[in-house]
N, C-alpha and C positions, 0 to 999 in steps of 0.2 A: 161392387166392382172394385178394384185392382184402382190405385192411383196410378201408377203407368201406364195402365191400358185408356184410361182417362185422358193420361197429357197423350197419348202418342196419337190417339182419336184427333182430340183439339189442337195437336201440330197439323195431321192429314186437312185439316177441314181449315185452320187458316192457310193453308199452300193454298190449297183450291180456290181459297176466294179468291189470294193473291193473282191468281193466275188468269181467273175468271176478269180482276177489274185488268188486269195488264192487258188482256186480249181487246176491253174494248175501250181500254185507253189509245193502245196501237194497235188498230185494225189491221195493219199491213203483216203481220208476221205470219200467215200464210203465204202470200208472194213473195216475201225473204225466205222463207223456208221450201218451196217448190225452186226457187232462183238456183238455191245452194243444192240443192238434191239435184236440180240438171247440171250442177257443174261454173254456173254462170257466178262471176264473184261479185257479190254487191254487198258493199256495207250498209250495215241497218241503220245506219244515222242520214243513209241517201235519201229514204225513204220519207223520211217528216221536210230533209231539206226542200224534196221535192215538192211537195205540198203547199210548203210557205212560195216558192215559185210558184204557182198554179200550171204545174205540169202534173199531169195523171200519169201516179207511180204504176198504175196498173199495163196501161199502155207502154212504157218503155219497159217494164219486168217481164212483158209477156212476152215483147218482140227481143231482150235479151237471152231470156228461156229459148228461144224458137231458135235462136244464131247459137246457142251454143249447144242446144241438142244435134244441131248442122254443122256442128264444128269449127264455127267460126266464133271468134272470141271479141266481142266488141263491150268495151266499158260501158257501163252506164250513165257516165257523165257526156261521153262522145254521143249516148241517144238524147241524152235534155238538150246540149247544146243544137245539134239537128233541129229537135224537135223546136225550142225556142227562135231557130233561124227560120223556122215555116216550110220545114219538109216533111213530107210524108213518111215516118217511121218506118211501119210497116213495106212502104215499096220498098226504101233504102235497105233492112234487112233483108227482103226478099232479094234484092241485085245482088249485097255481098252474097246472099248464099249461094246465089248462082253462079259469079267469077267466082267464087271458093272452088 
C-alpha cells in the first residue's frame, strides 16, 4: 500500500476515536446541537455548568427547544434560575407560550 493512503487512513481512524471519546466525555452535544438546530441559543459551557448545579440540562434544553420552536425566546439561564427557585419549568414555558 501507498504511505499516504496509510497516514490518511490513520488521521480518518484517530478523528473517530477522538470523536467517539469527546461524545462520551460530553454526553450533552446532542441537546446542544437539537437546541441550536430549533434556533434556541445555548452555549455549550451551560451545559456541564449545569450539571455541577444539579439541575437536569435535559429538562431546561428541551422546554427551551419547545419556546423557541413557539417563538418565544427565553435564555437558558432565566430556566435554571426558575427552576432552582422551585418552579415548574415546563408550565412556565407552557404560560409564556400561551401570552406569546
Amino acid at each position: 500500500m501507498d504511505g499516504a493512503l496509510i497516514f490518511n487512513i490513520t488521521i480518518v481512524l484517530l478523528v473517530l476515536l477522538f470523536i467517539t471519546m469527546l461524545a462520551s466525555i460530553f454526553p450533552a452535544w446532542r441537546l446542544w446541537f437539537e437546541a441550536v438546530a430549533a434556533g434556541a441559543v445555548v452555549n455549550p459551557y451551560r451545559i456541564p455548568i449545569m450539571r455541577m448545579r444539579n439541575i437536569d440540562p435535559k429538562l431546561i434544553l428541551e422546554n427551551q427547544i419547545r419556546a423557541a420552536n413557539s417563538g418565544v425566546r427565553i435564555p437558558s439561564y432565566k430556566l435554571e434560575e426558575y427552576h432552582l427557585a422551585g418552579a415548574d419549568v415546563k408550565i412556565l414555558v407552557e404560560a409564556k407560550i400561551k401570552a406569546y
